[in-house]
N, C-alpha and C positions, 0 to 999 in steps of 0.2 A: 504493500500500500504506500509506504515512504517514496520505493523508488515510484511509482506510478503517479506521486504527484508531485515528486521533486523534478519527472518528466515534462506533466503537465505548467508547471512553472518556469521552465525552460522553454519548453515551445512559445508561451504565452510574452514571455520576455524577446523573443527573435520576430515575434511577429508583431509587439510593439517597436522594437528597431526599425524592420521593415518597412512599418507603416512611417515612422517618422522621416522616413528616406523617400519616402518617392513625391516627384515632383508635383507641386500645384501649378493648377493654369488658371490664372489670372484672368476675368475677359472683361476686354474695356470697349464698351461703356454699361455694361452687363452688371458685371462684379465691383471696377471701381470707375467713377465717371470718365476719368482723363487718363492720360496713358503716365502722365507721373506719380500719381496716385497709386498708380497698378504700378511702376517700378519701383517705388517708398513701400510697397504693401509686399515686395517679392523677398523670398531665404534663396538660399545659394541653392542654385540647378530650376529655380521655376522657371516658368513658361508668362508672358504678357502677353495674351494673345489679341489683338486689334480686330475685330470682328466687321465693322461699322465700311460699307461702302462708299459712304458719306467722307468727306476730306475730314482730318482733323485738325484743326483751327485756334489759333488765342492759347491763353493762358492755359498750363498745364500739361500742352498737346505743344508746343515747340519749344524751344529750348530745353531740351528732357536734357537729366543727367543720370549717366549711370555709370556709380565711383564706388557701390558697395559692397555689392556680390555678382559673380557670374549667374548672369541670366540668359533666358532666350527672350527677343522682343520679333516677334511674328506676324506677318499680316496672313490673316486666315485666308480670305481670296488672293493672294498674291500679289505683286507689285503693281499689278494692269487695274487692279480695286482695291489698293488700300494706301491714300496718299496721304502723308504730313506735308501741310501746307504753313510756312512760311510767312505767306504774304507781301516777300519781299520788304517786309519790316525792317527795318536799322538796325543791326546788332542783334540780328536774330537768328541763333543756331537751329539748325532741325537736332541733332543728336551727340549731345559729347560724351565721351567713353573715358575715363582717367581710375586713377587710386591704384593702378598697378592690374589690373585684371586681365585674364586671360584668352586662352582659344577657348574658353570656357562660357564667355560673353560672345553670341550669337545675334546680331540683325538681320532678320531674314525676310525676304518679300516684302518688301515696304520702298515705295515711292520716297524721296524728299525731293520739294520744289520750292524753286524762289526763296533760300534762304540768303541771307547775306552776312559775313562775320570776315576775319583777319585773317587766321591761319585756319583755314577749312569753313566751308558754308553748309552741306547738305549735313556732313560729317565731319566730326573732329575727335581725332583718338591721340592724348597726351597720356605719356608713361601708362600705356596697354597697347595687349595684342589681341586683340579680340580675331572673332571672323566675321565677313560682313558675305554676306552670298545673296544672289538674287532679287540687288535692290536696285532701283533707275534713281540716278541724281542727278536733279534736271532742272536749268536754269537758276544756277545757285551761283553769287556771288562772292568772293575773296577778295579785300583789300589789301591783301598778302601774296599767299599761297596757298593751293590747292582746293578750287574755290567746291568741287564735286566733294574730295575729300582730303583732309592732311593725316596724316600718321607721324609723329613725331616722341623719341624719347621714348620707346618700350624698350622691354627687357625681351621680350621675344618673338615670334614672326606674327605679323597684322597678314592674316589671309584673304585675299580678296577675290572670290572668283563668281561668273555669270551674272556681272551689274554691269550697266547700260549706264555710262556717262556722257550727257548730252546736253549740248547748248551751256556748256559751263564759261566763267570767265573769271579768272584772277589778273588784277593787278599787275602783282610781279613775275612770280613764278606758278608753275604748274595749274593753267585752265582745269583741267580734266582730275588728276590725283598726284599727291607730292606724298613721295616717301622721304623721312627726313631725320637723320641719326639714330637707325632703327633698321628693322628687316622687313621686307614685305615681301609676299607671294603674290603675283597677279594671272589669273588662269579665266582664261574662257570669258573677256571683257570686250564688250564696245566701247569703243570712244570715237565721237562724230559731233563735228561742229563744236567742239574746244576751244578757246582763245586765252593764251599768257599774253598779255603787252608787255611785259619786261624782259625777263634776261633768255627765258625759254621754254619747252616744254608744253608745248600745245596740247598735249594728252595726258604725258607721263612725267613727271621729275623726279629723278634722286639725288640728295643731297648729302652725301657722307654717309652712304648705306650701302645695302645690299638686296639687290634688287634683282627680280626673277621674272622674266616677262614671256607669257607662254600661252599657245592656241589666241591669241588675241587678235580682234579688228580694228584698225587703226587707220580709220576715214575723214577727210577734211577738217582735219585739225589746224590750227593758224599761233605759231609766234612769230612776234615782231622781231625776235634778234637766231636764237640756233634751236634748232631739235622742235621741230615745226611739234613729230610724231613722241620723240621720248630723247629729256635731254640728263643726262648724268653728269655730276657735278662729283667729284671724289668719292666715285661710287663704284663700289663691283656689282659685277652682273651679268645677266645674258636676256637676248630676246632668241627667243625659239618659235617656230611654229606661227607664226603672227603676219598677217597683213598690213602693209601701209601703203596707202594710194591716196593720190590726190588733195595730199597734203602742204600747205601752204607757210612756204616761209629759206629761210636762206639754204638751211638742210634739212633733211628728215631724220637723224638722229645727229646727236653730239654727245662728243664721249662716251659712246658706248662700245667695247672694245669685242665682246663675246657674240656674234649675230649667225642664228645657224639653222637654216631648212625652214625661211620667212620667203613673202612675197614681197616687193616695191613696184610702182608702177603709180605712173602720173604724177609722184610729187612736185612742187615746184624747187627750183634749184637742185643739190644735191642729193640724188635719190641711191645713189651704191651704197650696198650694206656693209662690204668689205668683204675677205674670206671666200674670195673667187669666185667659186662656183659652189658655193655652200648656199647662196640663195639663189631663187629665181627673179626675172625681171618679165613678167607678160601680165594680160588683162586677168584681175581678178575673174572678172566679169560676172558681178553681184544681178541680182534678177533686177532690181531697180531701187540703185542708191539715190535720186532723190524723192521718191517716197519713204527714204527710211528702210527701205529693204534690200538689208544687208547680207540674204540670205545667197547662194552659188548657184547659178546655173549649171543645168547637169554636165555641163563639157567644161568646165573650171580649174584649170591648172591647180588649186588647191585642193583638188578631191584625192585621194590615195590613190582612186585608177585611172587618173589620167595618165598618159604618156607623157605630158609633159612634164611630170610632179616623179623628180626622179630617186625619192626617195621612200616614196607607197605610204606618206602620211599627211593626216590631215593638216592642212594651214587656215589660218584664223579661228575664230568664236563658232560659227556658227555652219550649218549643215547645208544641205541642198532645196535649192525653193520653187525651181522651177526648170522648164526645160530650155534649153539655147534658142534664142527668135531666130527669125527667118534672116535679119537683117546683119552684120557685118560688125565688130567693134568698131567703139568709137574712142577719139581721144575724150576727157573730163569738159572741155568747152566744146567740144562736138555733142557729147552729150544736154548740158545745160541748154544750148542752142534748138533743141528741139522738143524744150518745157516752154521757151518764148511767146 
């Protein structure tokens, strides 16, 4: 009888553990009104789940911070229905990430628009490495750098892969996302329609880091001085696997020393990757990049079975979208010329 409930005491104690381990999810505007609320109300490993198709707006719902515990913050429908809006307010963050946190801190599926702040507009990660996956940062402003996103001062890799940075603009440096005395991973990303006015970095910047640039799309980006597409500053790294065309500015990278089994094609001024015949130089031939669609026509040099693609792997972000027209490539203002 002793052992039989010194049993039962034992199991009843494991499945109290149990239970105090597993995660809660949060749902805002369900559970708590605003999405800060629901990150003040979350313990290490929950879930803030944003349920609400509806934009979230004002007080509570931007400038979020989260400096306390590793969380997940989710948009239930996805980034395509679940947007923090900004407003294009003064000094107004969508998401800052600090206090040292981890790949353990999760943004996922979620929109930020029309934010405006210094060093990062949509998002801003000081001393953390969170992961950021499956988010669109779009038309967010930087009086700085990195106006889509900045990563600055972690202790371990900020992961960034399958977000969509679009119509971004910083000041100085990095339009699109700046890695910045830290490590970043960047895997399976668009960046389209970027603009740094300062030193460079239309898409990408690194500054004293290490930086990993991989499967990515990298379309009409614009800086005013180098590295239209991605410019590295005392930075190791590589781009692998990546797209860049039709990119705007004096080169399409700077400083980047590592470039291997990428496409170029259309940049303005200097478009060679370096590394001979380690990249290729032909038409992407995206189904229709000024609608936005960035997806390959089925006879696309960056597909694994093309003949031309002599290495049998995929280049850029994104898959196959449609089949090759009847009509001819064209150059990027050949194209434009026939939206007129």
């Amino acid at each position: 009888m002793r052992t039989v409930t010194l049993m039962l005491i034992l199991s009843l104690s494991i499945m109290m553990i149990a239970s105090s381990a597993i995660a809660t999810i949060i749902r805002v505007p369900e559970d708590q009104l605003t999405i800060q609320a629901g990150i003040d109300a979350a313990a290490e490993g929950d879930t803030v789940l944003l349920t609400s198709s509806n934009p979230y707006v004002g007080e509570g719902n931007v400038d979020l911070v989260i400096d306390q515990v590793n969380l997940v913050l989710l948009g239930e429908l996805g980034a395509d229905e679940t947007t923090i809006d900004c407003e294009c307010s003064p000094s107004t963050v969508g998401i800052e990430i600090s206090g040292g946190l981890g790949a353990g801190t999760i943004v996922q599926g979620i929109t930020v628009v029309c934010a405006v702040g210094g060093n990062g507009g949509g998002i801003r990660i000081h001393d953390a490495s969170p992961t950021i996956k499956e988010c669109v940062l779009r038309d967010n402003v930087a009086t700085m750098n990195g106006a889509g996103l900045w990563s600055g001062y972690g202790a371990g890799v900020t992961t960034i892969s399958d977000c969509v940075f679009y119509g971004n603009e910083a000041t100085y440096r990095a339009g699109g996302l700046m890695i910045d005395h830290t490590e970043g991973l960047i895997t399976g990303c668009v960046f389209y329609d970027n603009l740094s006015s300062g030193i460079g970095g239309g898409a990408i910047q690194g500054n004293s880091s290490t930086v990993t640039v991989s499967n990515c799309t990298i379309v009409d980006n614009t800086a005013v001085v180098g590295g239209s597409g991605v410019h590295f500053a005392s930075t190791s790294g590589s781009i692998n696997n990546t797209i860049l065309a039709y990119n705007t500015g004096a080169s399409v990278l700077w400083g980047v020393g590592t470039t291997v089994h990428n496409l170029s094609y259309g940049n303005e001024g200097e478009g060679d990757l370096g590394n001979g015949d380690m990249n290729i130089y032909l038409d992407p031939r995206f189904c229709d990049p000024l609608g936005f669609d960035l997806t390959l026509q089925a006879n696309s040099a960056c597909l694994p079975g093309s003949p031309d693609n002599p290495w049998g792997e995929h280049i850029g972000a994104l898959d196959t979208g449609c089949a090759p027209p009847a009509t001819s490539s064209e150059s990027w203002g050949g194209v434009k010329a026939l939206y007129r």
